[in-house]
N, C-alpha and C positions, 0 to 999 in steps of 0.2 A: 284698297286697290291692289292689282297683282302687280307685280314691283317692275314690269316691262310698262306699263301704264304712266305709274312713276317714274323710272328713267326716262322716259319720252316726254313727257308734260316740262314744257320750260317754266324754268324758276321766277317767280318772282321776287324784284330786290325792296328791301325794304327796312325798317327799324323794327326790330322787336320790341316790343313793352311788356315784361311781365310788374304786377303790384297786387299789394293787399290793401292798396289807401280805398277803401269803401265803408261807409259807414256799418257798424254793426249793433246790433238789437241790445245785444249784453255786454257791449265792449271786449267780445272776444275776438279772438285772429279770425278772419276771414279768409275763406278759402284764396287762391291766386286767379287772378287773371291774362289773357294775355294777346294781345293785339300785335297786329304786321301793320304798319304805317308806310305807308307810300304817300310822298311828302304830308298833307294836312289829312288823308283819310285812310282808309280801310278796307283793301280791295274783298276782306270776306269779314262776315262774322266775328265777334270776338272768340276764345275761347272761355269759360265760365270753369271752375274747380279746376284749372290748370295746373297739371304735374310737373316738373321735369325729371320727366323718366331717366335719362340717359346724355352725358357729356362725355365726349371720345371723339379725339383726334381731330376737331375744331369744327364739328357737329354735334347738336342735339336735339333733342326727341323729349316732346314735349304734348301732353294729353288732355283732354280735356273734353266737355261736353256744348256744344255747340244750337241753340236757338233759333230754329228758320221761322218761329212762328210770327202771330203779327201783334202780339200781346201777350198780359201775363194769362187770359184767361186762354188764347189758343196757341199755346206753345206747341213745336215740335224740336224734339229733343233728340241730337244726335251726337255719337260718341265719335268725335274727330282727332287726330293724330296728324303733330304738324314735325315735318322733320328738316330741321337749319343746321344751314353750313354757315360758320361765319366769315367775313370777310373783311381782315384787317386793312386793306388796301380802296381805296376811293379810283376807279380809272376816270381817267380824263375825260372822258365823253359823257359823263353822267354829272348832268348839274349837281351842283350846294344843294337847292331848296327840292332835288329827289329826292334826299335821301332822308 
């Protein structure tokens, strides 16, 4: 997206989850994963082969390839870039069971 796109598009708040607990064929490490949790769901997509690109100044940039399809057999496969600001702070207006 061209980055006026991005500054304009409001944020979603959320828990990030990155993990490698999935099972693997040869008990080798598996790629990362990594999910936005808005309280029990997932307003997009997982990310699948998740990178973290980039930690600066209490943002990061995080990559990955992204699944719209409706199956393994008709996958579409898109290379998606998700970029988080963290936010040590809870405000008041946002319930416990948002976040």
């Amino acid at each position: 997206m061209p980055n006026a796109v991005v500054m304009a598009t409001p944020p979603t708040r959320g828990r990030l989850w990155l993990t490698n607990f999935r099972p693997a064929k040869d008990n080798s490490t598996t790629p990362l994963m990594a999910a936005l949790l808005v309280g029990e769901q997932s307003p997009w997509p997982v990310l699948d082969q998740a990178e973290v690109r980039c930690i600066k100044d209490g943002q990061m940039v995080i990559v990955g390839i992204e699944d719209l399809g409706d199956g393994p057999k008709r996958s579409r496969l898109f290379r998606q870039a998700w970029w988080c600001r963290v936010v040590t702070g809870v405000p008041e207006s946002v319930p416990r069971h948002q976040l």
